[in-house]
N, C-alpha and C positions, 0 to 999 in steps of 0.2 A: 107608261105612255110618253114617247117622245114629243116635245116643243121645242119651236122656233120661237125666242124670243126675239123682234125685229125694235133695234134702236133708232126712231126718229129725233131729230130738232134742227134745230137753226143751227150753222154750225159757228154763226158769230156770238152764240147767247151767252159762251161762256169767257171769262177773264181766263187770260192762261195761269193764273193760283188755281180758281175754281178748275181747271182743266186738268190741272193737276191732282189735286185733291182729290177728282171723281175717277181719275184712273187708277189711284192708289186705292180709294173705296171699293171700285169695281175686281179689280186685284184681289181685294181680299175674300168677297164674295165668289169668286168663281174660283179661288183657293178653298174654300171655306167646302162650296159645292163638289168641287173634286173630293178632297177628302170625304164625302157620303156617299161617293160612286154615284152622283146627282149629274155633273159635268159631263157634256162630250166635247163638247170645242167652243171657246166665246174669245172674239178677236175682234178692236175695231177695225175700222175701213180708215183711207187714206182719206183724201178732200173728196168732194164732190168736183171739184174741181180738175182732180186727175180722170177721173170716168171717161169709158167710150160705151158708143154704146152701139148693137147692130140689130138690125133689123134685116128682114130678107122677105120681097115685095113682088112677087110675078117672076121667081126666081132668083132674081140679082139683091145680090146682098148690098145694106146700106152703111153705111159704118161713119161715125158722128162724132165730136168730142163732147164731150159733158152726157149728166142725165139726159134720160128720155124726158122724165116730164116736170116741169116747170112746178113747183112749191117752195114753199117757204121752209118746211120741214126735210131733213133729205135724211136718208137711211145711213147712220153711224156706226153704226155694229152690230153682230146676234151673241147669243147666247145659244146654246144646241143643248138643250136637256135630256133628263129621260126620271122623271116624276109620276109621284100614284096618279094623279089624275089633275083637272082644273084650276080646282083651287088652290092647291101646292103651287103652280106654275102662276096663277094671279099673283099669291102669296111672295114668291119670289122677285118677279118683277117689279112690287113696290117697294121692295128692298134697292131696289138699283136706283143709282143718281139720277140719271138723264128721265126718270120718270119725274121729278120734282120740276124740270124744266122741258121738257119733250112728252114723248109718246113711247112708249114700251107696247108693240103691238106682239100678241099670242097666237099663234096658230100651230095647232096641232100638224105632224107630220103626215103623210098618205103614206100608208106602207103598199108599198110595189109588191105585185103577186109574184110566186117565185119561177120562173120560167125556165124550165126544161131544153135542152136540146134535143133534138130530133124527132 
């Protein structure tokens, strides 16, 4: 079963030691997880503050700087799994730092049916 681990928090919560630290931690977990053939891709994001964002409203596309939507938590990074099931993928995610001080949100993938030509 494939997951989206989605990384929320604040992005001023952490001291850059602590910032540091959590990406060497993180490092090692998705090193850890590659080698079980667990891995498929886990990358942070830049700021929130580089974001654009677009939208497209009665045709005409809108196109913004920053998030769409105003929180205090903003999306850090994923994780892209592929685990037996649930629990493995909860189990995982308390492993990761940013869940100590954020949100590690799970969602399972939608697999796309496989579509034919002609």
């Amino acid at each position: 079963m494939k997951y989206m681990l989605l990384i929320y928090g604040a992005e001023d919560c952490w001291t850059e030691e602590e910032r540091k630290e959590c990406m060497f931690e993180s490092m090692g977990i998705s090193n850890e997880l590659e080698a079980q053939g667990k891995l498929i891709s886990s990358n942070p994001l830049h700021s929130v503050t580089t974001a654009t964002s677009v939208q497209v409203r009665e045709g005409k596309r809108q196109v913004t700087d920053g998030p769409f939507a105003e929180t205090t938590e903003q999306l850090g990074g994923y994780y892209l799994i592929d685990v037996e099931d649930l629990d493995e993928a909860i189990a995982i995610a308390a492993r990761l730092p940013p869940a100590k001080k954020g949100t590690v949100e799970i969602r399972p993938l939608f697999p796309l049916p496989v579509l034919s030509e002609g």
